[in-house]
Short mmCIF file of the C-alpha atoms (twelve columns), coordinates in Angstrom:
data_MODEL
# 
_entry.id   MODEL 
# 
loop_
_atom_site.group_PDB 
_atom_site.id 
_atom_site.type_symbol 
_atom_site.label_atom_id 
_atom_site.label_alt_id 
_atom_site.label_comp_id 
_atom_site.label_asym_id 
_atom_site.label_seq_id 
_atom_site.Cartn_x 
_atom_site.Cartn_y 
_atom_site.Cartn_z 
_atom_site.pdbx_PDB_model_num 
ATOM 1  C CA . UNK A 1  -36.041 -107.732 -67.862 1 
ATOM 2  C CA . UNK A 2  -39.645 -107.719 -66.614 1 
ATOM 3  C CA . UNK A 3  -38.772 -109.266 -63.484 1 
ATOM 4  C CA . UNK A 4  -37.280 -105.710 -62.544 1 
ATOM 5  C CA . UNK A 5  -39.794 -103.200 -62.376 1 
ATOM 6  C CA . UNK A 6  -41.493 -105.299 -59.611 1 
ATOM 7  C CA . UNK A 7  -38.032 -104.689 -57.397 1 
ATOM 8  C CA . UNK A 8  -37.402 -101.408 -58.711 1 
ATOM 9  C CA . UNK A 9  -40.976 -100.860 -56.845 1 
ATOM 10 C CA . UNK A 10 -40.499 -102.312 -53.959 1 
ATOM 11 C CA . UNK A 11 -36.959 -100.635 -53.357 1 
ATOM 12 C CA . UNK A 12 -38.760 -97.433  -53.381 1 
ATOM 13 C CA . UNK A 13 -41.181 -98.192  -50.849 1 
ATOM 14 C CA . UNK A 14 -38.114 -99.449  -48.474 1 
ATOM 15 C CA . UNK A 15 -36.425 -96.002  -49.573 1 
ATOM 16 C CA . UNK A 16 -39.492 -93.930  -48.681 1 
ATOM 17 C CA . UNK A 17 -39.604 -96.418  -45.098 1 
ATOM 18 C CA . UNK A 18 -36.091 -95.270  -44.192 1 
ATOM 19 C CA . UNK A 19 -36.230 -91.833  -44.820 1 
ATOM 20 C CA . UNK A 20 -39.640 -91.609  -42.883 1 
ATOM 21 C CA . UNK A 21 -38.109 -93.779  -39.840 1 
ATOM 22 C CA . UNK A 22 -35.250 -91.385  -40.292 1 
ATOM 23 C CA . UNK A 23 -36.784 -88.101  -40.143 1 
ATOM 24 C CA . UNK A 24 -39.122 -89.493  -36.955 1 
ATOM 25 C CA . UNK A 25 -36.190 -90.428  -35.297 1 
ATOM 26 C CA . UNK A 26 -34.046 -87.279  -35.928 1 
ATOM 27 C CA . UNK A 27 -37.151 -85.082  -34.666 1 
ATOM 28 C CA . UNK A 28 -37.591 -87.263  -31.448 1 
ATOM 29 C CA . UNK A 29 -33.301 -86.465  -30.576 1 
ATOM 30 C CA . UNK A 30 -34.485 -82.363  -30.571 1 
ATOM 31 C CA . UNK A 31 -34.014 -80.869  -27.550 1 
ATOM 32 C CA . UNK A 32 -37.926 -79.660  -27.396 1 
ATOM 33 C CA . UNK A 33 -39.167 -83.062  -27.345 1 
ATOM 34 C CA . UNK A 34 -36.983 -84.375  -24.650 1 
ATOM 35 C CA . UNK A 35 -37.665 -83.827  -21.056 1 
ATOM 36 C CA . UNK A 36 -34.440 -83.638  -20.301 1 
ATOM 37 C CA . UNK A 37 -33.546 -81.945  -23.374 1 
ATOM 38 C CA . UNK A 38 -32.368 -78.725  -21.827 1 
ATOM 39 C CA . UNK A 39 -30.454 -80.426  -18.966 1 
ATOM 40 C CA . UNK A 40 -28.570 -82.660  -21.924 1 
ATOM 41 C CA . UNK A 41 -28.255 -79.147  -24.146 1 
ATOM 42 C CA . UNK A 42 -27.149 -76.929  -20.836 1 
ATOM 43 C CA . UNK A 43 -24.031 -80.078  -20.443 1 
ATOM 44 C CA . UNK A 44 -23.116 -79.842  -23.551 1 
ATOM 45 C CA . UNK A 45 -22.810 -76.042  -23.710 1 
ATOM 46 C CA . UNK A 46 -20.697 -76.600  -20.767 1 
ATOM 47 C CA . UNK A 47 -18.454 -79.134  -22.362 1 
ATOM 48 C CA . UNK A 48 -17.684 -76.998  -25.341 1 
ATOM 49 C CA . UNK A 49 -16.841 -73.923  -23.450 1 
ATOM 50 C CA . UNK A 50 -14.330 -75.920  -20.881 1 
ATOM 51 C CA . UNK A 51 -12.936 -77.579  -23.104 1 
ATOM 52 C CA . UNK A 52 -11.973 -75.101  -26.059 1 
ATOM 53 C CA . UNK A 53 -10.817 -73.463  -22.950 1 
ATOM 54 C CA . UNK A 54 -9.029  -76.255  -21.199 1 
ATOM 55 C CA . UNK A 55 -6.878  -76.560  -24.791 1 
ATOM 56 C CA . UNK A 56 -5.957  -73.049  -25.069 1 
ATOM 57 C CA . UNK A 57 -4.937  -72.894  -21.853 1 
ATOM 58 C CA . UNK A 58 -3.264  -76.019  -21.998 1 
ATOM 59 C CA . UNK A 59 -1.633  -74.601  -25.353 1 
ATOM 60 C CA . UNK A 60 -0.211  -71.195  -23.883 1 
ATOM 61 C CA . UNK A 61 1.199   -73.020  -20.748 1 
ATOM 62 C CA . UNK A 62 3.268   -75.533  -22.864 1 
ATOM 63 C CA . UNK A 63 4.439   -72.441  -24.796 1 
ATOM 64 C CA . UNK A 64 4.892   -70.382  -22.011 1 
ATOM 65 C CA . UNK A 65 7.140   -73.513  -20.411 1 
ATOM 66 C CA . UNK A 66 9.031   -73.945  -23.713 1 
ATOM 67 C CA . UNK A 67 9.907   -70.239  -24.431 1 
ATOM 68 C CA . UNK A 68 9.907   -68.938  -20.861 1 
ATOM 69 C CA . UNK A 69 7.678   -66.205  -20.915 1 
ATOM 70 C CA . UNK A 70 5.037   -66.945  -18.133 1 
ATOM 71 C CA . UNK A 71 2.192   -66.233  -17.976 1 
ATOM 72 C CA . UNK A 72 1.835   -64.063  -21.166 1 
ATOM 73 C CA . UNK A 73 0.993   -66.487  -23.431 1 
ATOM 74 C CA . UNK A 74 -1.371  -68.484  -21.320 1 
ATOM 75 C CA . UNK A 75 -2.851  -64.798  -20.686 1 
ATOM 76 C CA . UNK A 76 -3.220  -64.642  -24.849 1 
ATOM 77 C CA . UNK A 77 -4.632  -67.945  -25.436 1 
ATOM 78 C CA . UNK A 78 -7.697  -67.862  -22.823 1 
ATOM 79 C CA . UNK A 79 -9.829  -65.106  -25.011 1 
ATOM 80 C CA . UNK A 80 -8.723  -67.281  -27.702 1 
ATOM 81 C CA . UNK A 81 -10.553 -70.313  -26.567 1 
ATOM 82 C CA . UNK A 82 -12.902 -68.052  -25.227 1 
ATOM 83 C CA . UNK A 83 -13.753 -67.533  -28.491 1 
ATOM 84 C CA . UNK A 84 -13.450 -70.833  -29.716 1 
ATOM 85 C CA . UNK A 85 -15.839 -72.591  -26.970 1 
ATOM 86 C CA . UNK A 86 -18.581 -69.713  -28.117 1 
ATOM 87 C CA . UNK A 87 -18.608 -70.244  -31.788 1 
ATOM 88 C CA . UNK A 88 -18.555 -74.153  -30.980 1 
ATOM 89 C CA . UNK A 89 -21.673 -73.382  -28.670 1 
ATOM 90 C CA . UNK A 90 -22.997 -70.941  -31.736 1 
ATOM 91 C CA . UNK A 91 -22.435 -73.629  -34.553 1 
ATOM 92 C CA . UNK A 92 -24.004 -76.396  -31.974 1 
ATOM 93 C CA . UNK A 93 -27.332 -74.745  -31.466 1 
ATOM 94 C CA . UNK A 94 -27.557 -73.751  -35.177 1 
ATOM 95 C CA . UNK A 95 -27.333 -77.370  -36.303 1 
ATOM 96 C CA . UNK A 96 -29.884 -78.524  -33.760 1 
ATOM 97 C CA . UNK A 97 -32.380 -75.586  -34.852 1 
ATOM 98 C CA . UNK A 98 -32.116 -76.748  -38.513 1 
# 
């Protein structure tokens, strides 16, 4: 099996070319680089937060409907996805600082 040490070799060298295309390409999609990085991050901080909101509210209104205690449980859920939007905003911004 001489034949595969030669491919062995050159597998590694395409491994090491990925991972270095990789990691260039990951660092160009941070927010710093980008000059419209903090327009794209601001939008998406906006998304979450509407959203998880948008759901819990959506959530509480279809329970409120079903067991007939408006607006209580609509009331409940919106510090709920309050909540949820933030630590979706939180776990965001961690991921891109890593």
């Amino acid at each position: 099996m001489a034949g595969t040490e030669p491919e062995d070799a050159r597998f590694e060298e395409r491994l090491r070319a990925a991972e270095e295309r990789r990691r260039r390409a990951d660092g160009a999609g941070r927010s710093e680089g980008v000059p419209g990085g903090a327009l794209v991050a601001g939008l998406r901080v906006g998304a979450e937060l509407v959203a998880a909101l948008a759901v819990a509210l959506a959530i509480g209104w279809g329970l409120d409907r079903w067991l007939g205690t408006a607006p209580w449980l609509m009331v409940a859920m919106f510090p709920l996805g309050a909540a949820a939007g933030v630590m979706n905003v939180w776990r965001a911004f961690r991921r891109e600082g890593s």
